[in-house]
N, C-alpha and C positions, 0 to 999 in steps of 0.2 A: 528395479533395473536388472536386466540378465546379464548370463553372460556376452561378455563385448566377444567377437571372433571378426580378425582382420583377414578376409581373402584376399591375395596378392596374385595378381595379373600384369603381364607386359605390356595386353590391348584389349581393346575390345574386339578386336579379329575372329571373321566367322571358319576358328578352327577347332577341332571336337575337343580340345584338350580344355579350353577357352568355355565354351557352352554347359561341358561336364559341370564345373565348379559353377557354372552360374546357377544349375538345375539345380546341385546340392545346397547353394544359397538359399534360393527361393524356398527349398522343403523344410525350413530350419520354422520353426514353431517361435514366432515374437509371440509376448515380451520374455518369454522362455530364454531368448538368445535376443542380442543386440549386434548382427552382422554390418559390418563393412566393406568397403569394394576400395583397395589402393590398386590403381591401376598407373603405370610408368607413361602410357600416353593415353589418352579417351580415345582414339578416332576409330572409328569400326566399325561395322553395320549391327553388331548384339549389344541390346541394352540391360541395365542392372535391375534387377527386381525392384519389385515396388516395394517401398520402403525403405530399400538399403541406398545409406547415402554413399556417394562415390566421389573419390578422393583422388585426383589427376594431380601427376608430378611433372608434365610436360616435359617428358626426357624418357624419347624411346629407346636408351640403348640402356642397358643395367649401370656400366660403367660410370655413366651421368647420372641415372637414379637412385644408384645405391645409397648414398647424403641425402637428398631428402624421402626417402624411404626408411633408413633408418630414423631419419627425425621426427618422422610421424608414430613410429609405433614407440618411441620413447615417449610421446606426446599423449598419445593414445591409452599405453599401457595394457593392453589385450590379456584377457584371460588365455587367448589359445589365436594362432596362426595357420592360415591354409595357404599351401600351395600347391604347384600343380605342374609345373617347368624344369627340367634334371638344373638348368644353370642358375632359376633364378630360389628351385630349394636348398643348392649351398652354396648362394649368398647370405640367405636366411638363418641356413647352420652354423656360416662362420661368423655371424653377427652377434649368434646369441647371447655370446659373455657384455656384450655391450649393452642387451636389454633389459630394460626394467622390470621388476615384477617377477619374473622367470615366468615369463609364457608358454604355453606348451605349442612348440611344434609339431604339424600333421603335414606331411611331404605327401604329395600324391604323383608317383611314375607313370606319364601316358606313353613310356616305348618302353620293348623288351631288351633290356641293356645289353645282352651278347649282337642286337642284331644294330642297336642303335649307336653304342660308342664307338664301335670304330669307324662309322661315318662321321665322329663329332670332329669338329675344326681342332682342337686340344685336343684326342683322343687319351691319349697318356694323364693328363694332369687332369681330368673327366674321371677317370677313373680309378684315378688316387684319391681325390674328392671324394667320388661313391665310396670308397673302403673307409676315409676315414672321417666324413661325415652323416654322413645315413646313418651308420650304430648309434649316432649319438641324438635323432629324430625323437620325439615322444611316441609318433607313430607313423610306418611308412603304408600307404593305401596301395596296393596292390590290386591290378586290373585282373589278373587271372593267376592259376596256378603255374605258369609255367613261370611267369616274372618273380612269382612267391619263391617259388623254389630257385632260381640263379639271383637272388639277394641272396636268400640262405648261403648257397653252396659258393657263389664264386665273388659275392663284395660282401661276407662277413654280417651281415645283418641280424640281430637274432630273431629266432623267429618270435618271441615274447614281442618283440618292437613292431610286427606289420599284422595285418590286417586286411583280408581279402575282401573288395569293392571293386564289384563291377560294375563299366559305364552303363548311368540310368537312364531308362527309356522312355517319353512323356507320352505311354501308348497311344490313350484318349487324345490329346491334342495331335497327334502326327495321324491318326486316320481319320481325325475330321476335319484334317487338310489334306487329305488325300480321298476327300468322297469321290472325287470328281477324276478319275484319272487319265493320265496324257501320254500317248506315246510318243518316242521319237518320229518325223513324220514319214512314208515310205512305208514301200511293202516291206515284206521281209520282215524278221527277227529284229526285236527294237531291244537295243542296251542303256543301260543307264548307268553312268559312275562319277564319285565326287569325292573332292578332295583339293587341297592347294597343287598349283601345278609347279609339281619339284621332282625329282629321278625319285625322290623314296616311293612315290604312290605309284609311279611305272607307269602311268597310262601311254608311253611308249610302246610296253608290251600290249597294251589290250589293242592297241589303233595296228601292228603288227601281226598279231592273231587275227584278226576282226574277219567275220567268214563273208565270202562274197553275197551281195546282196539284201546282206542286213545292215541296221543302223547304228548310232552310237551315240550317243548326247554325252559330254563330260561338261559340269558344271563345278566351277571352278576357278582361283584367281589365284598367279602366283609369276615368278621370272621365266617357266618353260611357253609359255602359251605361243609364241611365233615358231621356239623349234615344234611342239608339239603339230601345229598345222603346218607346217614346212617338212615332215616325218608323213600325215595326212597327203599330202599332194605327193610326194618321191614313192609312197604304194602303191598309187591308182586311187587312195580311197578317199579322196578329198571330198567328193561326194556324199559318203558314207558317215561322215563325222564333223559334228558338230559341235564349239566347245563355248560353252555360257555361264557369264557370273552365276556365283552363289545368290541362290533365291529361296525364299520362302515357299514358292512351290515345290519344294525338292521332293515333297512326301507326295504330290500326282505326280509328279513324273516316275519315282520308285515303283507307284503302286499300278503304273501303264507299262511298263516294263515287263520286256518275258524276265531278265536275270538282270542285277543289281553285278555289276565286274566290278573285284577288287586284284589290282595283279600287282603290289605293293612290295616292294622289297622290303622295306622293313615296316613294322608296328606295333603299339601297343595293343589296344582295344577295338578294332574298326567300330566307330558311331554308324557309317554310311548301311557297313555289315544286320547292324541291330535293326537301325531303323525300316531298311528294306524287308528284316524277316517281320517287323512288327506292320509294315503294310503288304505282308504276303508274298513279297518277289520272291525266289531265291537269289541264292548269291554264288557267284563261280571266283574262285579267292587261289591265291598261289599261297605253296606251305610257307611264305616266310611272313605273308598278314599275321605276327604275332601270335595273338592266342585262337587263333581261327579252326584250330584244330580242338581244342576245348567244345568250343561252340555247336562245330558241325555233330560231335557225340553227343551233345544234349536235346538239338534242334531236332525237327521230324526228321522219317529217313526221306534223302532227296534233297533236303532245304539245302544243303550248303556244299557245294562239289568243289573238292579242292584237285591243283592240278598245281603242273611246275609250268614258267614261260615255256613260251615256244612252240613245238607242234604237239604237245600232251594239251597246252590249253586250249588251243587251238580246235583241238578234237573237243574240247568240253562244249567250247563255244558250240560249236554246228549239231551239238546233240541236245542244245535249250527247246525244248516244246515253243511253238510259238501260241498263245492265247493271249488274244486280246480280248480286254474287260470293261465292262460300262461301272463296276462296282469293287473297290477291293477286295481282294482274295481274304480269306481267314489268315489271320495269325498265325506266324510260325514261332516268334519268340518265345524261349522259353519265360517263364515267369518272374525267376530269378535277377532277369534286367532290369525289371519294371520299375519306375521311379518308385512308386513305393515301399517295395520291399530296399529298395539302395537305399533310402533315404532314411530308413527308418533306422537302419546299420550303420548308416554314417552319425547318425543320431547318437546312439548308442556307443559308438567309439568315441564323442566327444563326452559323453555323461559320466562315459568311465576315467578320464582325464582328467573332466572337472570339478566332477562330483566326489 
């Protein structure tokens, strides 16, 4: 028997934070490792790797899961704990004197905290939490160097405790669902962006910017979708944009795309960022996409155009080549993404924990 490792999730919701941890599940080497999947409610369109059994507490708030979440990993007994969510890692942190065994905790941060706590509901008691829980993580996963470096510098974290992991890329599987690419329909410059529809992703700004004549597909599911088309029709551009569930097409419609828009006020990692350079789009990203600025120094020159809202993005937009493609473009991701090389590091931080 391996090691047991409990992943803890809120849903099975198709959001990249959600997908991350499923990808590092799946990469986990059975009978090497014995993974589990507690999730607080099932419902959601992403399913659990094969093999890992999945453990519903029918109680989508934390508040009501915390009790039988707790009762299961006392039940359970885990050599080691993954998670993935700033609120539902310290409940996990302040649980641990209650759990058995002393399992090692692995916290993974999917937003850049300077940019994401002071949007949080509690922002104050969020980030009391972060100073005086994180230190005390077996290990915190860090998306890039900029979140590495404000744990260090501004919520005390040592840097002995984290561990830099960026989100993995399932190159192979995302450009052989992208053989076949889609543009938005229309002449003109076709765009493509995705994400929950909430103010942090901003597709306000991009529908705002949007240059005359060109198109805009946002796929998507979340509480903005009526303002967002209600914003679409009060610019003239109601014509011009179109906003559709999360689909498994996502990777032809990236790879139909002149530019993949990310105009995000806040973030951790963009998935949407990765996956469009792994099917060739670029990407046109405002400076506050998190670690976007990381990225664009590693990716080719061109891949990645960063811009502020407004009329600097605005100008990015109407300067995208239009090329449409019968076949995806080559790669631009760097290599570093790649499911394998993550996977193999996330590997490697749990062997040194458990081993």
């Amino acid at each position: 028997m391996g090691h047991r490792v409990v992943f803890v999730l809120p849903s099975l919701a198709g959001g990249g934070a959600e997908r991350v941890l499923l990808l590092l599940m799946a990469a986990l080497p059975q009978p090497a490792y014995e993974p589990h999947l507690v999730v607080f409610d099932s419902a959601g369109p992403l399913n659990a790797p094969a093999g890992v059994e999945v453990h519903g507490l029918a109680e989508p708030r934390l508040r009501r899961a915390a009790r039988p979440l707790l009762s299961i990993l006392r039940r359970f007994q885990p050599a080691a704990i993954v998670s993935t969510l700033g609120y539902v890692n310290l409940a996990l942190l302040a649980m641990r004197p209650l759990l058995a065994g002393r399992p090692r905790l692995v916290v993974r941060e999917a937003n850049t905290p300077s940019l994401s706590l002071p949007q949080a509901r509690f922002a104050g008691a969020m980030r009391l939490g972060y100073r005086r829980l994180y230190p005390t993580a077996d290990a915190v996963l860090c998306q890039s160097r900029l979140t590495f470096g404000e744990f260090e510098r501004d919520l005390g974290v040592p840097a002995s405790r984290m561990r830099l992991l960026p989100n993995p890329v399932d190159s192979d599987d995302l450009r052989a669902r992208a053989a076949h690419p889609e543009r938005p329909a229309g002449e003109g410059r076709g765009f493509v962006a995705a994400g929950r529809l909430t103010r942090q992703k901003g597709f306000d700004r991009a529908i705002e910017a949007l240059p005359a004549g060109s198109r805009l597909m946002i796929f998507g599911d979340g509480p903005d979708r009526a303002a967002l088309n209600a914003l679409a029709a009060a610019e003239g551009r109601a014509e011009q944009v179109r906003i559709a569930p999360f689909t498994r097409d996502l990777p032809a419609a990236l790879a139909g795309a002149d530019a993949c828009l990310l105009p995000s006020r806040w973030e951790g990692q963009s998935n949407v960022a990765l996956e469009s350079l792994a099917c060739g789009t670029p990407v046109v990203a405002t400076p506050e996409a998190g670690a976007i600025a990381e990225l664009a120094a590693e990716a080719p020159a061109g891949a990645v155009t960063i811009a502020p809202a407004g009329a600097a993005y605005a100008a990015a937009l109407r300067a995208v080549r239009i090329d449409p493609v019968s076949a995806p473009r080559p790669s631009l991701l760097p290599d570093r993404y790649r499911l394998p090389a993550v996977a193999a590091t996330f590997q490697a931080v749990l062997a040194e924990l458990l081993d």
